[in-house]
C-alpha positions in Angstrom: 121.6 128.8 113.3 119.5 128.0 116.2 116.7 127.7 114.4 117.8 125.3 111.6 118.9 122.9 114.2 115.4 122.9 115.7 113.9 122.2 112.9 116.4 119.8 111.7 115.8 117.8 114.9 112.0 118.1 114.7 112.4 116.8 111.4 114.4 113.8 112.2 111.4 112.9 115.0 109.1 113.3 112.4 110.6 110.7 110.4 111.8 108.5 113.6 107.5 108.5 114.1 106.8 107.6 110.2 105.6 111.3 109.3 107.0 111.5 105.9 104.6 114.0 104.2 105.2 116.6 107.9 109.1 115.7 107.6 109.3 117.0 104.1 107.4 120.1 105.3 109.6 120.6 108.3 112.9 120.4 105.9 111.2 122.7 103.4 110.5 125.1 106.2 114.7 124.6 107.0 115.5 125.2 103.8 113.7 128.8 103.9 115.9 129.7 106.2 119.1 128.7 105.0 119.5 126.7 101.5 122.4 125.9 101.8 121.8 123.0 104.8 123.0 120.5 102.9 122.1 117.9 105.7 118.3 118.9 104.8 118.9 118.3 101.2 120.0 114.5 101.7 117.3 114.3 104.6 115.0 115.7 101.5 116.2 113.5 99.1 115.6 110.3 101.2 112.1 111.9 102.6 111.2 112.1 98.5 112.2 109.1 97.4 109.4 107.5 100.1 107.0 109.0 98.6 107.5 108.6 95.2 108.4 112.1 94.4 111.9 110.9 92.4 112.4 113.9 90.7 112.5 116.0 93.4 114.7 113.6 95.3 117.1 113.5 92.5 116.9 117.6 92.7 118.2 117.5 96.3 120.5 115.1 96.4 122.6 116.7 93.6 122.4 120.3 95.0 124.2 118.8 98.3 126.6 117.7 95.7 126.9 120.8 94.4 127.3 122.6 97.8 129.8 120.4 98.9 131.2 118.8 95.6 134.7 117.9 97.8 132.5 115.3 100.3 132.4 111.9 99.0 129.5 110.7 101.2 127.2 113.5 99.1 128.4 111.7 96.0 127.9 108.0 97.4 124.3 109.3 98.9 123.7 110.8 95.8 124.5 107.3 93.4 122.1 105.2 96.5 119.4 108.4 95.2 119.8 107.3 91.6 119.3 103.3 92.6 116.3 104.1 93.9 114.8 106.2 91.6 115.5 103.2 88.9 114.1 100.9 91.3 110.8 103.4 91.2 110.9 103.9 88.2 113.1 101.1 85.8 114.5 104.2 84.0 117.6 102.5 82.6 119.8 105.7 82.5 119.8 106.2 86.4 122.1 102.9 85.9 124.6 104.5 84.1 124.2 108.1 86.9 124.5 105.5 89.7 127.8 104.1 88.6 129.1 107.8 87.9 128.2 109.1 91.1 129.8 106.2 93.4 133.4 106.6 90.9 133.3 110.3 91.8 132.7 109.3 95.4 135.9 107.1 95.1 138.0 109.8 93.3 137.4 112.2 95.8 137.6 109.6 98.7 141.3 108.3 97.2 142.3 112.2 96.1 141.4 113.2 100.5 144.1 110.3 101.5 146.9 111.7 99.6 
């Protein structure tokens, strides 16, 4: 575990210093060594959506969702994922995934205070 937690640090300097392109290669490096990190898949996401790579940033941010479906921040970073890529893109339907994301971040949310 040692190991993901240096590079997950080394990754977050990366992208303190404005190294996107070395950050993404630092959490793909992670990510070889345990994919299930879902931290590196919503630093991923984020590191993506920088540099234009939407579709992979969409991939990432969903597969945190899917590793930890019962966290409602994955959902809510997930539905901020979709803005963006309709921002980069003015693809209409990542509208419609945005709004659907943030409800399921709200079910879950309301479902954990009961």
């Amino acid at each position: 575990m040692s190991e993901v937690l240096t590079l997950e640090n080394e990754a977050i300097k990366l992208r303190s210093e404005g190294k996107t392109t070395e950050e993404i290669e630092t959490l793909n490096k992670l990510l070889a060594v345990d994919p299930n990190f879902v931290r590196a898949h919503l630093q991923l996401a984020v590191a993506c959506l920088k540099v234009a790579e939407f579709e992979r940033a969409v991939e990432h941010a969903e597969k945190a969702c899917k590793l930890e479906p019962e966290d409602p921040f994955n959902f809510t970073s997930l539905s901020v994922t979709y803005q963006r890529v309709y921002a980069g893109t003015n693809d209409t339907s990542f509208i419609q995934k945005a709004e659907h994301a943030m409800d399921l971040a709200r079910r879950i949310q309301s479902q954990a205070g009961h």
